[in-house]
KOLKE-129129 format. One record per residue (C-alpha): x, y, z. Coordinates in nm, 2 decimals, decimal comma. Example, Ala and Ser with C-alpha at 12.3 -4.5 7.8 and 13.67 -1.06 7.14 Angstrom:
2
<node c1="1,23" c2="-0,45" c3="0,78"/>
<node c1="1,37" c2="-0,11" c3="0,71"/>
//
This chain:
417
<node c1="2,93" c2="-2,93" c3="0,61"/>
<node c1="2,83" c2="-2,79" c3="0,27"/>
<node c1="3,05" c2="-2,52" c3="0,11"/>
<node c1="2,76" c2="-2,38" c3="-0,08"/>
<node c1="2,74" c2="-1,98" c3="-0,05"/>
<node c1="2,54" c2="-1,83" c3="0,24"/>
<node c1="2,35" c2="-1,53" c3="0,25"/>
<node c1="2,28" c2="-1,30" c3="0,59"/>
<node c1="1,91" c2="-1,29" c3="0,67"/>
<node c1="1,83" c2="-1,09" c3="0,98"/>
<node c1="2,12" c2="-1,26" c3="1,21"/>
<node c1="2,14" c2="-1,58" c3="1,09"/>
<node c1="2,25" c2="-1,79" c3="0,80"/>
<node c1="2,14" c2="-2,01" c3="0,47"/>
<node c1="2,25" c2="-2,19" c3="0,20"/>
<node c1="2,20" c2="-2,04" c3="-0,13"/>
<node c1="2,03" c2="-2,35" c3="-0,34"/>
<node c1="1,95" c2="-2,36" c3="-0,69"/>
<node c1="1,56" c2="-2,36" c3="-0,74"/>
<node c1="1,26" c2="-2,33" c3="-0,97"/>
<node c1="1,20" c2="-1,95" c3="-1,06"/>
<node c1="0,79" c2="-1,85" c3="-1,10"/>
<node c1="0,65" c2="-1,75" c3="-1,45"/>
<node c1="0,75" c2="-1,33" c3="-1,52"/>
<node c1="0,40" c2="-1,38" c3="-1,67"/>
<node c1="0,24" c2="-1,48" c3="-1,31"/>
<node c1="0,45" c2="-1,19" c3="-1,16"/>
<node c1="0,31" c2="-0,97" c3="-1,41"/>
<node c1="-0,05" c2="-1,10" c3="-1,34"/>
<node c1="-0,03" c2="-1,01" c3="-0,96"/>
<node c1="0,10" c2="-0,68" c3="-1,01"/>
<node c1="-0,19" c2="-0,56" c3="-1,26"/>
<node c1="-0,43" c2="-0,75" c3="-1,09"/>
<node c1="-0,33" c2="-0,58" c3="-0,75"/>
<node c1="-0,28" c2="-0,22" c3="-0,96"/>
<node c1="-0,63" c2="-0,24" c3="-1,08"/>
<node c1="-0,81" c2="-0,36" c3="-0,77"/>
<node c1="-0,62" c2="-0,10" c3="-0,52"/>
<node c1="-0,70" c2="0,17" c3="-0,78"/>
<node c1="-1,09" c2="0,14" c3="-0,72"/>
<node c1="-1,04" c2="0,27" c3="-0,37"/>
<node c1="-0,89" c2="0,59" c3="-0,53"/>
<node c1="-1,04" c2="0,66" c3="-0,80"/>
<node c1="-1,29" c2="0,94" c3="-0,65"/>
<node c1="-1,06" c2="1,18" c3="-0,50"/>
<node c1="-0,99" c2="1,39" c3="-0,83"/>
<node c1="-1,41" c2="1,37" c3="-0,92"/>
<node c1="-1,56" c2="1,50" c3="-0,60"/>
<node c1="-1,61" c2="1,85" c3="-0,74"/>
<node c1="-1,82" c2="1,68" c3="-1,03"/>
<node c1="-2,02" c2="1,45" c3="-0,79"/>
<node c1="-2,07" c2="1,73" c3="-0,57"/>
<node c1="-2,26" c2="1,92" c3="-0,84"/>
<node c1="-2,44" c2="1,67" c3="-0,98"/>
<node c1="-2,57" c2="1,55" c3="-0,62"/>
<node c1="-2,60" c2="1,91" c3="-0,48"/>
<node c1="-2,38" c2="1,78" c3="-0,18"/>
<node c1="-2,20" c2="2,11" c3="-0,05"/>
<node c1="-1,79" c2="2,08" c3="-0,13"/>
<node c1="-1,73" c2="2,08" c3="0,25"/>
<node c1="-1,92" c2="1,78" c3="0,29"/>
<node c1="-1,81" c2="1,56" c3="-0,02"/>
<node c1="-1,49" c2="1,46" c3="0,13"/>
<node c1="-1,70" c2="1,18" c3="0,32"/>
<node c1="-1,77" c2="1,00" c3="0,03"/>
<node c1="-1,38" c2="0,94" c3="0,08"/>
<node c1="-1,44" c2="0,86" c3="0,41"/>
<node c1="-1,74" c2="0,59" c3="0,32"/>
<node c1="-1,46" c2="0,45" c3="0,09"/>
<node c1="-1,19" c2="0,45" c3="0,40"/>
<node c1="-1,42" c2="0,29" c3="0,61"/>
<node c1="-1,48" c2="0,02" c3="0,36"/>
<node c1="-1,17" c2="0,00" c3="0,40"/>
<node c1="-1,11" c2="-0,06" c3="0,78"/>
<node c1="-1,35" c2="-0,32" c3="0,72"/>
<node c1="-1,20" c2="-0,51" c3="0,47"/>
<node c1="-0,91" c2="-0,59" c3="0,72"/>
<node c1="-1,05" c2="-0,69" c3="1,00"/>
<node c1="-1,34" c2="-0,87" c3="0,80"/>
<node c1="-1,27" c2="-1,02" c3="0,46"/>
<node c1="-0,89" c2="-1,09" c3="0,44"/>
<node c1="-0,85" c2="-1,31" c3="0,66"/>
<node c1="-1,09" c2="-1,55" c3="0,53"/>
<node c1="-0,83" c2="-1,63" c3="0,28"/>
<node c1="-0,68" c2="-1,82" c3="0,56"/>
<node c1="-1,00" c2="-2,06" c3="0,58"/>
<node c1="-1,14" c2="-2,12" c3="0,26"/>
<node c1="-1,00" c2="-2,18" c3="-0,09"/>
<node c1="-0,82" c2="-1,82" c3="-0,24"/>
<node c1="-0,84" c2="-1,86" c3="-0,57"/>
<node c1="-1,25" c2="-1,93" c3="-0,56"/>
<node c1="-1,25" c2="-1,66" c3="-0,29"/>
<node c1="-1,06" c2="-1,46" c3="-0,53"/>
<node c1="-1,28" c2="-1,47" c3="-0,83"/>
<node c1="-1,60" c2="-1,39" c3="-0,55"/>
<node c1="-1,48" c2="-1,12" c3="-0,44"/>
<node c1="-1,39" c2="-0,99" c3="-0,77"/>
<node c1="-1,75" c2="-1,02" c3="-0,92"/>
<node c1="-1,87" c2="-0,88" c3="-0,60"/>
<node c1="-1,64" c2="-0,53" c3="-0,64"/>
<node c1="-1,81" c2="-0,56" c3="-1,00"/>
<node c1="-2,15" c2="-0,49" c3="-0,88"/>
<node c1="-2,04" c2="-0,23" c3="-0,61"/>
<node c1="-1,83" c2="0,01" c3="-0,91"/>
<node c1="-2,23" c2="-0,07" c3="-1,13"/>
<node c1="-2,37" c2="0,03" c3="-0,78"/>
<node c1="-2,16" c2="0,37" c3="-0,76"/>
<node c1="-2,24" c2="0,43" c3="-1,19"/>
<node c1="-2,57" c2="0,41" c3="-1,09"/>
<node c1="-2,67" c2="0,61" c3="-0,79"/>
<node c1="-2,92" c2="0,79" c3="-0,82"/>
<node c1="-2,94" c2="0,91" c3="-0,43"/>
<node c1="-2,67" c2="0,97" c3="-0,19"/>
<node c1="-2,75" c2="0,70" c3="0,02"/>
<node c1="-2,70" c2="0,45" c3="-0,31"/>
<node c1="-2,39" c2="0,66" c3="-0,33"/>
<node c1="-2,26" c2="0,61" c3="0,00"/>
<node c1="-2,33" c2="0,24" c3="0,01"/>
<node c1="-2,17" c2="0,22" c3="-0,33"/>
<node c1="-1,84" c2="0,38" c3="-0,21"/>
<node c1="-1,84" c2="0,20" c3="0,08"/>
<node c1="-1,84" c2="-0,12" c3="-0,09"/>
<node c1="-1,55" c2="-0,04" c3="-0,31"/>
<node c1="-1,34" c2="0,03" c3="-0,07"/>
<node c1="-1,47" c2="-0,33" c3="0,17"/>
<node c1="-1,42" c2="-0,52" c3="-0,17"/>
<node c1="-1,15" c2="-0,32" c3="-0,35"/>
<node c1="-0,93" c2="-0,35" c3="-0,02"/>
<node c1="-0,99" c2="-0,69" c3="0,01"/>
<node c1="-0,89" c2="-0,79" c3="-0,32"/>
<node c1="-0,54" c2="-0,62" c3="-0,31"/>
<node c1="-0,48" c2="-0,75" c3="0,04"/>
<node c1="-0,60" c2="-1,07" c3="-0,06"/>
<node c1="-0,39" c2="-1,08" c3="-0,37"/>
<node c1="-0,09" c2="-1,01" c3="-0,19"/>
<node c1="-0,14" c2="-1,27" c3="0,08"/>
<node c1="-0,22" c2="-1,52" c3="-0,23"/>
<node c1="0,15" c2="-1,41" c3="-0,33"/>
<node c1="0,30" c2="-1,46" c3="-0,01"/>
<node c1="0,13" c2="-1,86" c3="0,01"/>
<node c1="0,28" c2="-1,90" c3="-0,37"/>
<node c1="0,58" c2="-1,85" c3="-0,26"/>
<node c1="0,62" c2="-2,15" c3="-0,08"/>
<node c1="0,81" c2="-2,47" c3="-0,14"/>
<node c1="0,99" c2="-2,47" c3="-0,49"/>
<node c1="0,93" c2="-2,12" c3="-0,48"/>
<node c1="1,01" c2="-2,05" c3="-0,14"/>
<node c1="1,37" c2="-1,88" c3="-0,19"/>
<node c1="1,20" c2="-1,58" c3="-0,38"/>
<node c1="0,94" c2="-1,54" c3="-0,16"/>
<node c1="1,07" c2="-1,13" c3="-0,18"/>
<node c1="1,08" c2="-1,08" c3="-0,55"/>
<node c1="0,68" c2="-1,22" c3="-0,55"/>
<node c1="0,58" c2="-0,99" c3="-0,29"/>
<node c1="0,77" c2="-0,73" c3="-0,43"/>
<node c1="0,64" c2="-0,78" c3="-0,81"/>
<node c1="0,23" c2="-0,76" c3="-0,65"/>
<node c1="0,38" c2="-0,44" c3="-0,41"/>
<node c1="0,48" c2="-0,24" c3="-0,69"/>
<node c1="0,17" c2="-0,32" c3="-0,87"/>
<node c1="-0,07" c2="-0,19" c3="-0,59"/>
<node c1="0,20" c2="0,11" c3="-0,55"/>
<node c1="0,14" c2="0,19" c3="-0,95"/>
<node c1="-0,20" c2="0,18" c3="-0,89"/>
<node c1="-0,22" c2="0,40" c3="-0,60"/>
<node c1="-0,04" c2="0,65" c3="-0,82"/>
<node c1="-0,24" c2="0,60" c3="-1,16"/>
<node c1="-0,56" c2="0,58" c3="-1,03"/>
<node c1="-0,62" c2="0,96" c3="-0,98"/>
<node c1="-0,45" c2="1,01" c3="-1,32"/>
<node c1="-0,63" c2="0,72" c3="-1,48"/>
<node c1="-0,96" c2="0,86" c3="-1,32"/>
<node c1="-0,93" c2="1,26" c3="-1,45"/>
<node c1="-0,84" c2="1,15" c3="-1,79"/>
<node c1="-1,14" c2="0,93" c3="-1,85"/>
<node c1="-1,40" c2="1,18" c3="-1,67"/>
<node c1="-1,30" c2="1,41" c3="-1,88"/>
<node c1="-1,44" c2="1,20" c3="-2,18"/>
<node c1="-1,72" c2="1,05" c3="-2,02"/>
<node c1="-1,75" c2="1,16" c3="-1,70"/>
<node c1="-1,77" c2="1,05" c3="-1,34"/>
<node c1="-1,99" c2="0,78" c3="-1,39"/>
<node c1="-1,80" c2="0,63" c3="-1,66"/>
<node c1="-1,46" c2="0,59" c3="-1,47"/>
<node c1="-1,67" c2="0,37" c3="-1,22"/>
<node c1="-1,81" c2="0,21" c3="-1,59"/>
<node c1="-1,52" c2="0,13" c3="-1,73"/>
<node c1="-1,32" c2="-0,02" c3="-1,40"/>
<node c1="-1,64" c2="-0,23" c3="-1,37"/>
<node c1="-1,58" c2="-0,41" c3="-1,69"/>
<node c1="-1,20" c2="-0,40" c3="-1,64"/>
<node c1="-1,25" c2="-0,60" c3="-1,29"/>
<node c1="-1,50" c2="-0,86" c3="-1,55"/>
<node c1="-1,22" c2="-0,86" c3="-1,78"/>
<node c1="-0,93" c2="-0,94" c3="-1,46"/>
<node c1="-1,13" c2="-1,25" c3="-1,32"/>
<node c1="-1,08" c2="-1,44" c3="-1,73"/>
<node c1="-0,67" c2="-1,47" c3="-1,62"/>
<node c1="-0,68" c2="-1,49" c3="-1,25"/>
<node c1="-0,95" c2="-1,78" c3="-1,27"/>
<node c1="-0,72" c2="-1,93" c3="-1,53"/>
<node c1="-0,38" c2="-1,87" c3="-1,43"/>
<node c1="-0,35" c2="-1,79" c3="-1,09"/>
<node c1="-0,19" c2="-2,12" c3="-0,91"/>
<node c1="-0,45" c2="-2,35" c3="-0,73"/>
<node c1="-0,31" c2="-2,39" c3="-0,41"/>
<node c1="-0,33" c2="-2,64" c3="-0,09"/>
<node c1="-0,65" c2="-2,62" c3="0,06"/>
<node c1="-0,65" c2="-2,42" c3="0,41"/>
<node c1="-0,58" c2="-2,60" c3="0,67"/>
<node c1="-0,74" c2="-2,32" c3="0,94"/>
<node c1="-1,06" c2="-2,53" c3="1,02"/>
<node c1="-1,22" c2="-2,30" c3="1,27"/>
<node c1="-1,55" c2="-2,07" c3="1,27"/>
<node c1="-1,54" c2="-1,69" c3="1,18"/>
<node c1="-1,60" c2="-1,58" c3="1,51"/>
<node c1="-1,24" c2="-1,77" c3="1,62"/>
<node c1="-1,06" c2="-1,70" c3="1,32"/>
<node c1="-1,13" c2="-1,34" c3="1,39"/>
<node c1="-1,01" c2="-1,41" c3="1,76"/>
<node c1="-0,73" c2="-1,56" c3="1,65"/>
<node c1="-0,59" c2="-1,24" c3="1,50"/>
<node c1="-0,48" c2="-1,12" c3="1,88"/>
<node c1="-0,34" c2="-1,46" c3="1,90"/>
<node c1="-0,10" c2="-1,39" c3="1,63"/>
<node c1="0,00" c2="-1,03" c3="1,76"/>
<node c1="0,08" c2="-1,16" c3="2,09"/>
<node c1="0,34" c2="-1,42" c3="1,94"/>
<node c1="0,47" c2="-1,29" c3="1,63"/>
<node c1="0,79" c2="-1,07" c3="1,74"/>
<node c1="0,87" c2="-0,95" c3="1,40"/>
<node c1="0,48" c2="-0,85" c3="1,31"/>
<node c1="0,50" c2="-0,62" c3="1,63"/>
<node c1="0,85" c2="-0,51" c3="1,51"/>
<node c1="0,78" c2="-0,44" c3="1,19"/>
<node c1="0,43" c2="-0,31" c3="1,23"/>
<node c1="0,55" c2="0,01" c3="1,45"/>
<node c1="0,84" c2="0,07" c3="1,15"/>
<node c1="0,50" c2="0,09" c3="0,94"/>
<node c1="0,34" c2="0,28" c3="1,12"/>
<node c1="0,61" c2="0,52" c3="1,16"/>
<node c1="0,72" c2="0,53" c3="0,82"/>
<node c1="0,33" c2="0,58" c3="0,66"/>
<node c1="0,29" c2="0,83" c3="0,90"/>
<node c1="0,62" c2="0,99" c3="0,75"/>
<node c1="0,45" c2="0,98" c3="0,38"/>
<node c1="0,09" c2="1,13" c3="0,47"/>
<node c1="0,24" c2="1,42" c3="0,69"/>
<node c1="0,42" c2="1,48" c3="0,36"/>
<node c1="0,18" c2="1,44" c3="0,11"/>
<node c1="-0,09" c2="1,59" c3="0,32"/>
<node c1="0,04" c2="1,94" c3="0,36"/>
<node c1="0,25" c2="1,93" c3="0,04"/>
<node c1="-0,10" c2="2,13" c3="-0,11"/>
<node c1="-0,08" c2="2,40" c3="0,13"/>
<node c1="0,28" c2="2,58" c3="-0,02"/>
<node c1="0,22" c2="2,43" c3="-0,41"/>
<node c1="-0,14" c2="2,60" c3="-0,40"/>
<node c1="-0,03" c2="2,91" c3="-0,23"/>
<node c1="0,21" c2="3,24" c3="-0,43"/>
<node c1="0,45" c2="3,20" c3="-0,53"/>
<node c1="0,34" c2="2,87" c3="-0,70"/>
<node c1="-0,01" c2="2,89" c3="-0,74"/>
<node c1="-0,04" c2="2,57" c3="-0,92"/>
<node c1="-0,38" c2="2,39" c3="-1,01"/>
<node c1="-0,50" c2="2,09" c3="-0,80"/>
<node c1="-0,38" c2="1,82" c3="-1,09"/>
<node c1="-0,10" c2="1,98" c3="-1,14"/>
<node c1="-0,02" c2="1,93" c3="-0,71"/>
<node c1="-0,20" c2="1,65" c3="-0,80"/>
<node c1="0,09" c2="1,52" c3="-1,06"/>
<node c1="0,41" c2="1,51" c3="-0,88"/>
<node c1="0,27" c2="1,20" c3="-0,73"/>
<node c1="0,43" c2="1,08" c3="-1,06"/>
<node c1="0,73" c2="1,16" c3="-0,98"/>
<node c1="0,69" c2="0,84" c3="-0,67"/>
<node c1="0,70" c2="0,61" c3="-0,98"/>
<node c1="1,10" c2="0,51" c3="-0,91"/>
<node c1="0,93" c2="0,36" c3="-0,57"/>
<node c1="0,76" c2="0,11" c3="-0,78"/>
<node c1="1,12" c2="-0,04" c3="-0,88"/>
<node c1="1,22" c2="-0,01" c3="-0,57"/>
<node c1="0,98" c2="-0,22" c3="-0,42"/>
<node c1="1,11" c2="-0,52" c3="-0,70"/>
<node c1="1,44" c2="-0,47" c3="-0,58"/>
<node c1="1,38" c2="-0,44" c3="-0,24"/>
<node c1="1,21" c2="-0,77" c3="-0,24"/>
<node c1="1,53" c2="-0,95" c3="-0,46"/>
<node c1="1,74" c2="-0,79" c3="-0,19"/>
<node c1="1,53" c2="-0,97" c3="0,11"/>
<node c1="1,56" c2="-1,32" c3="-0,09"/>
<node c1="1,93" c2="-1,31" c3="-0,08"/>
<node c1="1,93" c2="-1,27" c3="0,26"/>
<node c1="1,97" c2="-0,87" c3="0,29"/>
<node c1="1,70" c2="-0,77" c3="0,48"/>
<node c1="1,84" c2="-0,62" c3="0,75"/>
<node c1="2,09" c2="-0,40" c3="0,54"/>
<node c1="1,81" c2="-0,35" c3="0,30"/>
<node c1="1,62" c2="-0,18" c3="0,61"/>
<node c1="1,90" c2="0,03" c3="0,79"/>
<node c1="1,93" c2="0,14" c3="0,43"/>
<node c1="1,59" c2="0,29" c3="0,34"/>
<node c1="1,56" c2="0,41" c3="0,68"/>
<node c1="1,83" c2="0,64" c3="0,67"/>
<node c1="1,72" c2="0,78" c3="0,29"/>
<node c1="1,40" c2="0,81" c3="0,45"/>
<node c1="1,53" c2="1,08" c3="0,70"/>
<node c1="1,73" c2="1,20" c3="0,43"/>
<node c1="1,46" c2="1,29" c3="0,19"/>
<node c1="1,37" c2="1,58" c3="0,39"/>
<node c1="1,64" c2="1,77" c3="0,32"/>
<node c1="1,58" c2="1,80" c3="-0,02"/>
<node c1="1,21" c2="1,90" c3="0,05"/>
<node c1="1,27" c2="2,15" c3="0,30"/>
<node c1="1,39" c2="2,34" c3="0,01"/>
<node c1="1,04" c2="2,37" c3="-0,10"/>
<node c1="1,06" c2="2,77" c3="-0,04"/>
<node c1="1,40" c2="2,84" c3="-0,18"/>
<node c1="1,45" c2="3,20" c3="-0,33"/>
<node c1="1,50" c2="3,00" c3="-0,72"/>
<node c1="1,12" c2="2,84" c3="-0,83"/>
<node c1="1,35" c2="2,60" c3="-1,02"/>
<node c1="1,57" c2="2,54" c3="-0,77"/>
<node c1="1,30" c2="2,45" c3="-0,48"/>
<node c1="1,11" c2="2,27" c3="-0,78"/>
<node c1="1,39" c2="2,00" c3="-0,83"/>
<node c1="1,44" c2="1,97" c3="-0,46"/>
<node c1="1,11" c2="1,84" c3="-0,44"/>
<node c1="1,16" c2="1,65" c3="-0,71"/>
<node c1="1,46" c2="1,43" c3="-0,55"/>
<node c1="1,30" c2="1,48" c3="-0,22"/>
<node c1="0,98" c2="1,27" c3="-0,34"/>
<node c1="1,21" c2="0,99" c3="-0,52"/>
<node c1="1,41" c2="0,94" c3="-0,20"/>
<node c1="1,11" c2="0,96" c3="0,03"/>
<node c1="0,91" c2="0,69" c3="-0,17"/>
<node c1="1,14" c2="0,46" c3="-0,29"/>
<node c1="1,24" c2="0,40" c3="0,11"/>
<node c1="0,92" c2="0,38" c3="0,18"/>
<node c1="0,85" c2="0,15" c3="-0,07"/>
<node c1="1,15" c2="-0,07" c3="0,01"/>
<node c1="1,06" c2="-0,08" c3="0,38"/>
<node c1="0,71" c2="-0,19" c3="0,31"/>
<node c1="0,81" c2="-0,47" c3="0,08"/>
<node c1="1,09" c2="-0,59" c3="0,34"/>
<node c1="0,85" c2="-0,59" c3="0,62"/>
<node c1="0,57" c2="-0,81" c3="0,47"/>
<node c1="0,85" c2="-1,05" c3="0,30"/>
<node c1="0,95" c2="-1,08" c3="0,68"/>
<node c1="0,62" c2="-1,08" c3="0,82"/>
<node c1="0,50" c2="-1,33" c3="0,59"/>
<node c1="0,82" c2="-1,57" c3="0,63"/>
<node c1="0,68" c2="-1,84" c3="0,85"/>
<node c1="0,32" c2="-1,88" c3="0,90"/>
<node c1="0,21" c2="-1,93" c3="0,53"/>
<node c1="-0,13" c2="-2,08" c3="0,64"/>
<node c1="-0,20" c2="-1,73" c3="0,84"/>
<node c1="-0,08" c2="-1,50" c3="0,53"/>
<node c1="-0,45" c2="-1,33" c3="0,54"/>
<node c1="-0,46" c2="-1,24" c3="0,88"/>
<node c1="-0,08" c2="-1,11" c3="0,89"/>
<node c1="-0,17" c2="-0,91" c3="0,61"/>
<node c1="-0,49" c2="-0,78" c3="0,78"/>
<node c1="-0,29" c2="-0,70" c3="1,12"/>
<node c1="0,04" c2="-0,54" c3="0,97"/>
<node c1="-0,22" c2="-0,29" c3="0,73"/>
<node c1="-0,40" c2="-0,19" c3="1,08"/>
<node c1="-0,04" c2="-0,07" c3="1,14"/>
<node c1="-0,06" c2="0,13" c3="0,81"/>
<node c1="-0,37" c2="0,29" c3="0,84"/>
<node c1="-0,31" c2="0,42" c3="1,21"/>
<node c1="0,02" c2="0,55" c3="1,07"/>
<node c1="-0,14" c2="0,73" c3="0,81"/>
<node c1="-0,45" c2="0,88" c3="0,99"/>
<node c1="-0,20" c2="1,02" c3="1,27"/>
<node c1="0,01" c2="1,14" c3="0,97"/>
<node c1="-0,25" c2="1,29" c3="0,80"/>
<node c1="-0,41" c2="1,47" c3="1,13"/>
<node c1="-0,04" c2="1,59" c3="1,29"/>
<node c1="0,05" c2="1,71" c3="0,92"/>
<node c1="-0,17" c2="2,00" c3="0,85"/>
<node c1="-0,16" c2="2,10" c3="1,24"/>
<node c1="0,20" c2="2,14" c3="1,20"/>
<node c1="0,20" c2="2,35" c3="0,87"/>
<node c1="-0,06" c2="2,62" c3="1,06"/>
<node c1="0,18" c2="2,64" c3="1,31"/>
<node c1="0,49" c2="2,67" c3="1,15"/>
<node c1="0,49" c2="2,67" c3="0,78"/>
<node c1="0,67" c2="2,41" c3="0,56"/>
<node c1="0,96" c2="2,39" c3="0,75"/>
<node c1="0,76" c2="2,27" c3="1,06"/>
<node c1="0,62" c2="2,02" c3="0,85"/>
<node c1="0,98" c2="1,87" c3="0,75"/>
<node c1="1,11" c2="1,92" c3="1,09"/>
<node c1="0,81" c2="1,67" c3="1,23"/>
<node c1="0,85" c2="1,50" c3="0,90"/>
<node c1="1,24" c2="1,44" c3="1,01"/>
<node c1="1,15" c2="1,42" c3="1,38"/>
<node c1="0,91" c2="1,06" c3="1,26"/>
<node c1="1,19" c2="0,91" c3="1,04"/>
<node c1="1,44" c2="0,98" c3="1,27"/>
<node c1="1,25" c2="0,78" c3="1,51"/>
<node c1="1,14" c2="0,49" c3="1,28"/>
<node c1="1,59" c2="0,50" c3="1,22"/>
<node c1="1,59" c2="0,45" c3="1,61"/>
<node c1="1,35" c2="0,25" c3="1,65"/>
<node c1="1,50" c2="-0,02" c3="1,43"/>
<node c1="1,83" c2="0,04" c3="1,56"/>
<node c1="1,67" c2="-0,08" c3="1,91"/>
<node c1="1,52" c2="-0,32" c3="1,79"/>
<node c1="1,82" c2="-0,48" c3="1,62"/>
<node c1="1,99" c2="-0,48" c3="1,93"/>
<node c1="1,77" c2="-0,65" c3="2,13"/>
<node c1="1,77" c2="-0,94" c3="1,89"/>
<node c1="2,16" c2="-1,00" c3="1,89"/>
<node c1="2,08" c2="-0,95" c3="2,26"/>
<node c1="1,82" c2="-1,22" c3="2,28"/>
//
């Protein structure tokens, strides 16, 4: 027997072994590429007013060019990532990425509302599958001599997509208000030109797919992978359950800021999003912690901070502004760096031991996500109507404490099995 140190991962054991360690360069390359691409699908939500105007499209209505994009979205996973599983990533890659180029000219363009629409809805088909695509491209590099940091590559493109997601509507505001909407689609456009120079060049060419079979069954083969993948089921419903957590938060946290006694602005609402930034290191960490073999602790542990957040935040409407302010405050670093660290750990899992299938595991675990967050979103501003904030945190609560459940039955039954 070798005495070489072990490290726990899930219930079972393995050798620590010294390895080869991927470029901090290449890390660095799929976290901006993923920032950047993810971004495009969010860059509208602080310009609607402005597009509204300029299209004469009443403000009640212009929320579904948000929806076109969402749908785009839906698309994307069900659609386009899991073709990285059958052809070449890398060429598919640098397609895809000249392809998002022309929609974000499409949306500078548009001169009609249709062109609009079809614009949007294009970013978001070919903005979503880039990100996806670039994580699942992470998840297939970390194979072989890379194998045993499988969780720190994953983690490093994670945090990039989470950065995104919270500089995009940032990013957006501060270049419409130079050059207007148009322009923020402009500039991304010849950002995205700018991306595919390094991924073409340094992104790592790798073994060519060997999922020979048509669209139609590689599609089909999707519920094929549900069926016998324990841990995506497992870990989907935590995902599902903890995104639903984040958008029942962050969808009614506009009702109390925008109301007395706070009154604030939309981009001032719109900036404690910020504050979510500390999720971005967790996600890195979370992902070193799954490689040593953690991934189980690293779970119970964000799940429990993830119920915890909301006591903090149901402090919102304390008598002190300053007071309720900095509740918030630590309320949003707890809430998103647990969620952060439970989404890293459950696609370093997911992604563990079907390499060749990265695509459509990606595909199927973000199916959880966005069912999580549209029930979120929808239960969210029901529950503020009917009970304020602190109804809000108490359903808030009520969906971590069950995600905490949830993976407390779920442990059992595998030490039981």
């Amino acid at each position: 027997m070798s005495n070489l140190p072990s490290a726990e991962v899930g219930d079972t054991l393995v050798p620590k072994m010294p390895t080869a360690t991927l470029p901090s360069s290449l890390l660095t390359l799929f976290a901006v590429a993923s920032g950047l691409s993810v971004a495009n699908v969010y860059y509208a939500q602080p310009l609607l007013d402005a597009i509204a105007r300029e299209f004469g499209v009443a403000e009640a209505a212009i929320g579904s060019v948000v929806t076109a994009t969402q749908i785009g979205c839906a698309l994307a996973l069900v659609s386009l990532v899991p073709l990285g599983d059958r052809f070449d990533r890398r060429r598919l890659m640098v397609i895809q990425l000249l392809a998002l180029v022309g929609a974000l000219l499409l949306v500078a363009s548009a001169r009609s509302t249709p062109m609009l629409y079809a614009g949007m809805l294009a970013v978001g088909l070919l903005g979503t599958a880039m990100t996806q695509g670039l994580i699942a491209y992470a998840a297939s590099t970390a194979h072989g001599a890379f194998a045993h940091e499988q969780g720190r590559i994953v983690g490093a493109a994670q945090s990039g997509v989470f950065m995104g997601l919270l500089g995009a509507r940032v990013l957006s505001g501060a270049i419409a208000d130079v050059a207007g909407w148009r322009g923020v689609y402009l500039a991304s456009a010849v950002l995205m030109l700018v991306l595919a120079i390094p991924l073409w060049r340094r992104l790592p060419v790798l073994p060519a797919p060997r999922v020979d079979i048509g669209y139609a069954r590689l599609l089909a083969s999707m519920l094929t992978l549900l069926r016998e993948e324990r841990v995506l089921r497992q870990r989907g419903m935590l995902a599902l359950l903890m995104f639903a957590t984040l958008n029942i938060f962050w969808s009614a946290l506009v009702l109390p800021l925008s109301a007395p006694p706070f009154s604030f602005p939309h981009t001032l609402i719109g900036a404690f999003g910020l504050v979510g930034i500390v999720g971005a290191l967790a996600s890195t960490r979370a992902g070193q912690w799954v490689d040593r073999g953690f991934s189980q602790r690293t779970t119970s542990i964000a799940s429990i901070v993830l119920l915890m957040a909301w006591w903090p935040l149901s402090y919102l409407q304390a008598p002190s502004a300053l007071a309720s302010l900095a509740a918030l405050v630590l309320g949003i670093v707890l809430l998103d760096a647990a969620a952060q660290a439970l989404h890293v750990t459950n696609q370093s899992l997911i992604l563990r031991n079907r390499p060749q299938a990265a695509g459509r595991l990606i595909a199927l675990y973000m199916l959880f996500y966005a069912i999580g967050s549209g029930l979120g979103a929808s239960v969210s501003t029901i529950a503020y109507a009917w009970g304020g904030w602190q109804a809000v945190c108490l359903l808030g609560a009520g969906v971590s404490l069950l995600a905490l459940l949830l993976f407390v039955m779920q442990r059992r039954h595998t030490h039981a099995a």
